[in-house]
C-alpha positions as CSV (number, residue, x, y, z in Angstrom):
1,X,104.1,131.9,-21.3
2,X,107.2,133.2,-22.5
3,X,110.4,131.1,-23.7
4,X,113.2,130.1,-21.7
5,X,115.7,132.8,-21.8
6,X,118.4,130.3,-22.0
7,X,116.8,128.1,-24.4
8,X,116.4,131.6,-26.4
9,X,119.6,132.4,-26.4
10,X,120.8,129.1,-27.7
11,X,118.8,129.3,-30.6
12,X,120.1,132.8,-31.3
13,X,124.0,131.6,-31.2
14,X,122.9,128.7,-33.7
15,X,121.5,131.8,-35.9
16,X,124.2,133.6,-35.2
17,X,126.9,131.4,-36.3
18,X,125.6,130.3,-39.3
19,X,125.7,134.0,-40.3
20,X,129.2,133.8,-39.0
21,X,130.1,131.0,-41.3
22,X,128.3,133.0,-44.2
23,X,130.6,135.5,-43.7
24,X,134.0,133.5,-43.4
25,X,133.1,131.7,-46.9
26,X,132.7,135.3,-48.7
27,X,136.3,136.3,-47.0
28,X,137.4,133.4,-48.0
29,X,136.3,133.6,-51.7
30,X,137.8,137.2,-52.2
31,X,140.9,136.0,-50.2
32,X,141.1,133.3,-52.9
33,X,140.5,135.7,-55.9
34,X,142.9,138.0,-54.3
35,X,145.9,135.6,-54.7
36,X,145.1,134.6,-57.8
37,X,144.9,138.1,-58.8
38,X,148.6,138.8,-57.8
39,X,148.8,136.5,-61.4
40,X,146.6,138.6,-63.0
41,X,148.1,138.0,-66.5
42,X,147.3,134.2,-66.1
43,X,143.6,134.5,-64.7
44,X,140.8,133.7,-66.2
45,X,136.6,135.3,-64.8
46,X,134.5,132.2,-64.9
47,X,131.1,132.0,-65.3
48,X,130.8,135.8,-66.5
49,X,129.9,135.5,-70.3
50,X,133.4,136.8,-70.9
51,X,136.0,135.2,-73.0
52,X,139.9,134.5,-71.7
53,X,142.5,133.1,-73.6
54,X,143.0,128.9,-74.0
55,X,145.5,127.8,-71.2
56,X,145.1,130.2,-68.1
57,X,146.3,128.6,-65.2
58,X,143.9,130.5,-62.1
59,X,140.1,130.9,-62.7
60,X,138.1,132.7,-60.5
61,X,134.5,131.5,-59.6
62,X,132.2,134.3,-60.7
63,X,129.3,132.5,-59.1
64,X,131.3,132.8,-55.5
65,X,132.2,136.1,-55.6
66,X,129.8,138.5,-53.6
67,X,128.9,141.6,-55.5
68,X,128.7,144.9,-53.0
69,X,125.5,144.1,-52.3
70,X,125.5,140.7,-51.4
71,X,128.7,141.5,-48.9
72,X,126.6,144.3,-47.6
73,X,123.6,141.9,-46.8
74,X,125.2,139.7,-45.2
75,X,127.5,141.8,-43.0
76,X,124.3,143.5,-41.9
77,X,123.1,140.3,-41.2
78,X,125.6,139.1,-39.2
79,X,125.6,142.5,-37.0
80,X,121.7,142.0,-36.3
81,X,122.3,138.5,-35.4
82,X,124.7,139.9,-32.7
83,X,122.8,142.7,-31.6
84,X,120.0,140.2,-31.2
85,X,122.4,137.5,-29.5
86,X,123.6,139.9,-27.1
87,X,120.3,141.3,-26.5
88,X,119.2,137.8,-25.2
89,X,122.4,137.5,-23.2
90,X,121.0,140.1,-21.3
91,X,118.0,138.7,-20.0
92,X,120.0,135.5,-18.7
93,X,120.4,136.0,-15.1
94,X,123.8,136.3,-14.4
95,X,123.7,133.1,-12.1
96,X,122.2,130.8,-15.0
97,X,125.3,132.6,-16.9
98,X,127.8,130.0,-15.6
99,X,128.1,127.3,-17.9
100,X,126.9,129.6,-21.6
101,X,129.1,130.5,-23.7
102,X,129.3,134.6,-23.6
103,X,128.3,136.2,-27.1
104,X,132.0,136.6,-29.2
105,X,133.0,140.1,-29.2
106,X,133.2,141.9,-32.3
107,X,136.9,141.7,-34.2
């Protein structure tokens, strides 16, 4: 027997937002970085193995910020968790369509 379409779908938009929320917490980390950086001069990598100067007033998390690869990993994660979301939109019948929430459209 095959699952409920609607049950399938809701399972898929709990998937789907936590990769939505991974996302939003890497923009926010290199939104973070990115102010501090406009202080440059008083900013301090930590958690790098690199030394700063005593008395910096901004520090930026190496541990938080995503490398390349991690931000491409989890942006292709994101996009196959709403191809797949929107995929099981699909099979809903449009009349047990009335009271779901619609898959977000991309930005």
């Amino acid at each position: 027997m095959s699952e409920d379409p609607i049950r399938h779908y809701l399972s898929l938009l709990d998937v789907f937002e936590i990769h939505t929320n991974r996302v939003q917490e890497m923009i926010n980390h290199i939104q973070d970085g990115a102010s501090k950086l406009h202080h440059w001069d008083n900013v301090i990598i930590a958690n790098i193995g690199v030394s700063f100067p005593i008395g910096c007033q901004y520090d930026i998390n190496a541990d938080h910020w995503p490398n390349a690869q991690k931000l491409a990993e989890t942006l292709a994660a994101w996009h196959s968790a709403h191809h797949e979301l929107d995929n099981a939109w699909r099979r809903i019948p449009a009349h047990d369509r009335a009271n779901l929430r619609p898959p977000p459209e991309p930005k």
